[in-house]
C-alpha positions as CSV (number, residue, x, y, z in Angstrom):
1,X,2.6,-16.3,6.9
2,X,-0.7,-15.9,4.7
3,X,-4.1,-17.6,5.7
4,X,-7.1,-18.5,3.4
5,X,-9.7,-17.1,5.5
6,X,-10.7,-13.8,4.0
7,X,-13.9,-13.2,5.8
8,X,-12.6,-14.0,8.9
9,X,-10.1,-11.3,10.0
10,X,-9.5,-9.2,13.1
11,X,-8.0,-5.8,11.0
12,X,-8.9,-4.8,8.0
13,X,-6.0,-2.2,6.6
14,X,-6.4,0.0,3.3
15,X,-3.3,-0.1,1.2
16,X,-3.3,2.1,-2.1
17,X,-0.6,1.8,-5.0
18,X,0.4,5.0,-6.4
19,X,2.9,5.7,-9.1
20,X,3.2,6.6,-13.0
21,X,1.1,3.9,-15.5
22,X,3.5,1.4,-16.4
23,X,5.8,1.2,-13.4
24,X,3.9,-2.2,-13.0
25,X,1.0,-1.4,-10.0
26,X,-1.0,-3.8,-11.2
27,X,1.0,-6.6,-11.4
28,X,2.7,-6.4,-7.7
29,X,-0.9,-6.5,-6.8
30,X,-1.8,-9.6,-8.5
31,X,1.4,-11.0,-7.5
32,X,1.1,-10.8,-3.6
33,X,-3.0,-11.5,-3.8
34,X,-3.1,-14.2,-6.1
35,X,0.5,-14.8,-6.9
36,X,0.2,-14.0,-10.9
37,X,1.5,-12.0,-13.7
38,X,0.6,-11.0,-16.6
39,X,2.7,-9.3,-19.6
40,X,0.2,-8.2,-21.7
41,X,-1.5,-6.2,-19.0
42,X,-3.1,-3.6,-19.7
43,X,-3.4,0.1,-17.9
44,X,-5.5,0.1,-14.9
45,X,-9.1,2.4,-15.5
46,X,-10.1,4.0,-12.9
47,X,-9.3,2.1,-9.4
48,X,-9.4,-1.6,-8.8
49,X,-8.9,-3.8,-5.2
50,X,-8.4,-7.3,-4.2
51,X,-7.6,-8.5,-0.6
52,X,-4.9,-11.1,1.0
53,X,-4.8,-12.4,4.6
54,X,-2.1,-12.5,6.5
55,X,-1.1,-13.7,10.3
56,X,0.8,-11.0,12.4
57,X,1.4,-11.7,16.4
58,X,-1.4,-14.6,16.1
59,X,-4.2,-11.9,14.8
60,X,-5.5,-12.2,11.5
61,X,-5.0,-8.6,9.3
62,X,-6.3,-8.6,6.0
63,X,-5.0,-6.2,3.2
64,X,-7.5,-4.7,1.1
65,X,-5.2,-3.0,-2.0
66,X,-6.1,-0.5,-4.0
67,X,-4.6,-0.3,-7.4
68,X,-4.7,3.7,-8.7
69,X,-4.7,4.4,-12.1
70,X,-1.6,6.6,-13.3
71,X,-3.1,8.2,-16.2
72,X,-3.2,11.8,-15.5
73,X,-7.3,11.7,-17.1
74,X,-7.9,9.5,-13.9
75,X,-6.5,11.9,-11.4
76,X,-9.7,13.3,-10.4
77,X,-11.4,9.9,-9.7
78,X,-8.9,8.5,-8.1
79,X,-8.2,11.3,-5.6
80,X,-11.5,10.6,-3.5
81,X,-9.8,6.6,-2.5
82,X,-6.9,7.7,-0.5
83,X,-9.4,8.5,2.0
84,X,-9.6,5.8,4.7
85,X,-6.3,4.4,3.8
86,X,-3.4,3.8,6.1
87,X,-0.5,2.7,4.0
88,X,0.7,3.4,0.4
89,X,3.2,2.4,-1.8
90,X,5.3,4.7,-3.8
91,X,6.0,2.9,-6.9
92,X,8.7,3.8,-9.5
93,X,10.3,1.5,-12.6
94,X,13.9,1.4,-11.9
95,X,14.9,1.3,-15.8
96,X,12.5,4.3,-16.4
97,X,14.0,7.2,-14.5
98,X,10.7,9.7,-15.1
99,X,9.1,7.4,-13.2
100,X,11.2,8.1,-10.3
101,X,11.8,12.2,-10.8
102,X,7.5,12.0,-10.8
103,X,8.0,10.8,-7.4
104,X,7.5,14.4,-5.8
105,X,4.3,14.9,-7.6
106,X,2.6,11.6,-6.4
107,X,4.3,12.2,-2.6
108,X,2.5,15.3,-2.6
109,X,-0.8,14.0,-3.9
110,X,-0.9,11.4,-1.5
111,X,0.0,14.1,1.5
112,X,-2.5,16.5,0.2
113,X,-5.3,13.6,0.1
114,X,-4.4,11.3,2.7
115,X,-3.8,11.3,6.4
116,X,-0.6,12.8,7.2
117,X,1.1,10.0,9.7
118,X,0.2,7.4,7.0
119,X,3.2,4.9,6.4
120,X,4.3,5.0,3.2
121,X,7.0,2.3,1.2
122,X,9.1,3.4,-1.9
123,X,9.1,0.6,-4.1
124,X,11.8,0.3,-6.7
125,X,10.1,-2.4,-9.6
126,X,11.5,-4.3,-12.1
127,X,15.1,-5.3,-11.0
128,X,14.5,-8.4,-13.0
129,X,15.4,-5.5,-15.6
130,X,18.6,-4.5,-13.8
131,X,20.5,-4.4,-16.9
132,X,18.3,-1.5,-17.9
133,X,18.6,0.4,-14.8
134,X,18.3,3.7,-15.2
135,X,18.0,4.7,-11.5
136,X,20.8,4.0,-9.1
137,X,19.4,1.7,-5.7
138,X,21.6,4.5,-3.8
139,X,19.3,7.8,-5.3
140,X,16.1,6.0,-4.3
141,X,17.8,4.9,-0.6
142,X,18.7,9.0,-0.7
143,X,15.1,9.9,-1.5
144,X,13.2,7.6,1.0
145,X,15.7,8.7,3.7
146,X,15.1,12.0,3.1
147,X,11.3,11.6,2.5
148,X,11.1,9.2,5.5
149,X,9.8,6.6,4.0
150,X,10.5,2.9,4.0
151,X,12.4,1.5,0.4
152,X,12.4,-1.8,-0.9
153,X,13.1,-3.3,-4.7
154,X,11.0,-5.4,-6.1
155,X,9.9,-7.6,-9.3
156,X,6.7,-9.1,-9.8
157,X,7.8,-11.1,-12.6
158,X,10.3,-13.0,-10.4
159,X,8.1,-12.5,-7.2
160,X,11.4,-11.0,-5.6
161,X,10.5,-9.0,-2.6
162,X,6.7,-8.8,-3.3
163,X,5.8,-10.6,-0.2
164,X,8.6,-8.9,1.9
165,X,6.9,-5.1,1.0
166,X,3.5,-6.2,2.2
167,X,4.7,-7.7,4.8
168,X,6.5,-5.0,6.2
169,X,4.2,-2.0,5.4
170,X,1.2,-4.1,6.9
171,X,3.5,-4.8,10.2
172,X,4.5,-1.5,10.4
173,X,0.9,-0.2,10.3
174,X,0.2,-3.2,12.9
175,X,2.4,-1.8,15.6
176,X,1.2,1.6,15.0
177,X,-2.5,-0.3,15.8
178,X,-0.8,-1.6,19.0
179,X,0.1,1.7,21.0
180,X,-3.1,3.5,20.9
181,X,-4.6,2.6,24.5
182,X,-8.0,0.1,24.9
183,X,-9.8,2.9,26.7
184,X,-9.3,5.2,23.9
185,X,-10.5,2.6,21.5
186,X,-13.7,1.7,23.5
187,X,-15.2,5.5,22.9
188,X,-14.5,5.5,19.1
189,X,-17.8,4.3,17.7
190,X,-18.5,5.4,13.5
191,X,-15.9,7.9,13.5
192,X,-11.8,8.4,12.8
193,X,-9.6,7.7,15.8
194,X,-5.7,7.8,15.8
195,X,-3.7,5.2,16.2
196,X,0.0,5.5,17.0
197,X,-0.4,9.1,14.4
198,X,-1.7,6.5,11.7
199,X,-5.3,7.5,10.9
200,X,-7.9,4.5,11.4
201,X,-11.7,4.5,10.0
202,X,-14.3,2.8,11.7
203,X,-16.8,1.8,9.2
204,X,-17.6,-1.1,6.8
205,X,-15.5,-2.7,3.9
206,X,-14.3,-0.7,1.8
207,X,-13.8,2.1,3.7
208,X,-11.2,0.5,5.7
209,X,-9.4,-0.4,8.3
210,X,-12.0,-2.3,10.4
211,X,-11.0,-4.1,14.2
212,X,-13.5,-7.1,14.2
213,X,-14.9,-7.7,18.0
214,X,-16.4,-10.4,19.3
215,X,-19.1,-12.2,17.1
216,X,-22.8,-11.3,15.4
């Protein structure tokens, strides 16, 4: 279930899109925030965001997604906003299978510049496109099992499992929330405290994620 009410939230959780250019970032982003597509768009410059709402166990957790570049001449910006974020999503093309061996290279990237417990999706694209497929559904299950990540397939032109990944990255990051202790929480104050091994920032938008308390 999604809600309207983007400045009203109790979570905030950083979510950055990783992959090669052209495995279609962008347009699962626009997809799940604003439920659009676009086929003339173009390659993302530099790193771009947009937020969604949704409702999980009656709290309000808003997304705020970060769409990386793939260009290799935008590596060095981009590395600096992994920091802060505690979920990514591996993306690939499923008819482009360079996209997919490049896998290793991004996985590593993200390890080397993120949090180490944070909860990563591999996100197999453009099944609209299946009669171009190029990589089997079972070598992407193989890789995310032995990865341990989660793996989904998706199409942004159709919407097919857009909402579904979002969903269940930001729910698994939600129960993660849930197991750290309140007492714990209560003596984190402008710092980085773990939660359930998932690393969460305490600091304003967009340095995310944020628990709202109270009002004022």
């Amino acid at each position: 279930m999604t809600v309207d009410l983007q400045d009203d939230y109790d979570y905030l959780f950083k979510i950055v899109l990783i992959g090669d250019s052209g495995v279609g970032k962008s347009n699962l982003l626009s997809r799940f925030c604003r439920n659009e597509f676009n086929l003339e768009s173009k390659s993302t410059i530099g790193v771009e965001f947009a937020t969604k709402a949704i409702q999980i166990d009656g709290k309000t957790v808003k997304a705020q997604i970060w769409d990386t570049a793939g260009q290799e001449r935008y590596r060095a910006i981009t590395s600096a906003y992994y920091r802060g974020a505690v979920g990514a999503l591996l993306i690939y093309d499923i008819t482009k299978h360079p996209s997919f061996e490049n896998l290793e290279r991004w996985l590593q990237e993200l390890r080397d510049n993120a949090d180490s417990n944070i909860v990563i999706m591999l996100v197999g694209n453009k099944i609209d496109l299946r009669h171009l497929r190029s990589v089997p559904t079972e070598q992407a299950r193989k890789f995310s099992e032995d990865h341990k990540l989660l793996f989904i397939e998706t199409s942004a032109l159709d919407s097919t499992n857009v909402e579904l990944a979002f969903q269940t990255i930001l729910n698994d990051i939600y129960k993660l929330m849930m197991k750290k202790p309140d007492d714990e929480e209560k003596q984190i104050k402008q710092s980085i405290q773990t939660s359930g091994g998932t690393q969460v920032v305490i600091q304003k938008e967009p340095d995310t994620p944020i628990k709202k308390k109270g009002c004022c």
